[in-house]
C-alpha positions in Angstrom: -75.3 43.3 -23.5 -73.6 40.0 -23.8 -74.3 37.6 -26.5 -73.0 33.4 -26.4 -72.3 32.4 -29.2 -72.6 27.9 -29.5 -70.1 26.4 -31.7 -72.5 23.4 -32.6 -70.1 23.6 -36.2 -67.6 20.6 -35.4 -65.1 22.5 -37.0 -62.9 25.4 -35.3 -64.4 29.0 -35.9 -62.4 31.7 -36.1 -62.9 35.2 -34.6 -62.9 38.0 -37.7 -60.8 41.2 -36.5 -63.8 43.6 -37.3 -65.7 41.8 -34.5 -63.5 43.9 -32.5 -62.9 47.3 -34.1 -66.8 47.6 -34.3 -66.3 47.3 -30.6 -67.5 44.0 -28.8 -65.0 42.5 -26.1 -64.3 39.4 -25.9 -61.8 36.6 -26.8 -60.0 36.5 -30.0 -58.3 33.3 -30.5 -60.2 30.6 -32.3 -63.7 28.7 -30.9 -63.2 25.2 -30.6 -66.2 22.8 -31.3 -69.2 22.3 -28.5 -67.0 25.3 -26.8 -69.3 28.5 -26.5 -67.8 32.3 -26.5 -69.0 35.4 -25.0 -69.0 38.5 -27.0 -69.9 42.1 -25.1 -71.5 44.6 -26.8 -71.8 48.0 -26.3 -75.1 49.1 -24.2 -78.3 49.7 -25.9 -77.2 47.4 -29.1 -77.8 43.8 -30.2 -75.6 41.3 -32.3 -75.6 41.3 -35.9 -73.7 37.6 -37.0 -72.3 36.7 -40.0 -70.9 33.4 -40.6 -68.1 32.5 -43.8 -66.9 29.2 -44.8 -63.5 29.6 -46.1 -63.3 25.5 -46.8 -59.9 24.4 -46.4 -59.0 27.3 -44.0 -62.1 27.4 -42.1 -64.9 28.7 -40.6 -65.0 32.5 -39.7 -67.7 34.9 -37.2 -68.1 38.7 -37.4 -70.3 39.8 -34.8 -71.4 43.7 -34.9 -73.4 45.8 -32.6 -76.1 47.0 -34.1 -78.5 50.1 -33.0 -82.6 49.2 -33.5 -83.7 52.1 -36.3 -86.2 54.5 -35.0 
């Protein structure tokens, strides 16, 4: 599965490490405003996003595959 991911912010996002070690592919280096990214996701999950605002240092996106509860 592949999710886009919109940087509408104005402000540079930066990718957080777990996005990959919970196993979505994609680019790691920062997303630049009105720039989109894709993130792929292991089959048969869907994203799970969490945005932080660090202030001064910036903004920051985890995105985790998640599995639908039975």
């Amino acid at each position: 599965m592949k999710f886009i991911y919109f940087n509408d912010t104005g402000r540079k996002v930066n990718v957080h490490p777990a996005t990959f070690s919970h196993g979505c592919k994609g680019l790691s280096d920062p997303i630049k405003p009105l720039e989109q990214r894709v993130f792929e996701l292991p089959e048969g999950t869907f994203p799970w996003v969490k945005m932080w605002d660090y202030g001064e240092i910036g903004l920051s996106i985890l995105v985790s595959p998640m599995v639908e509860a039975e």
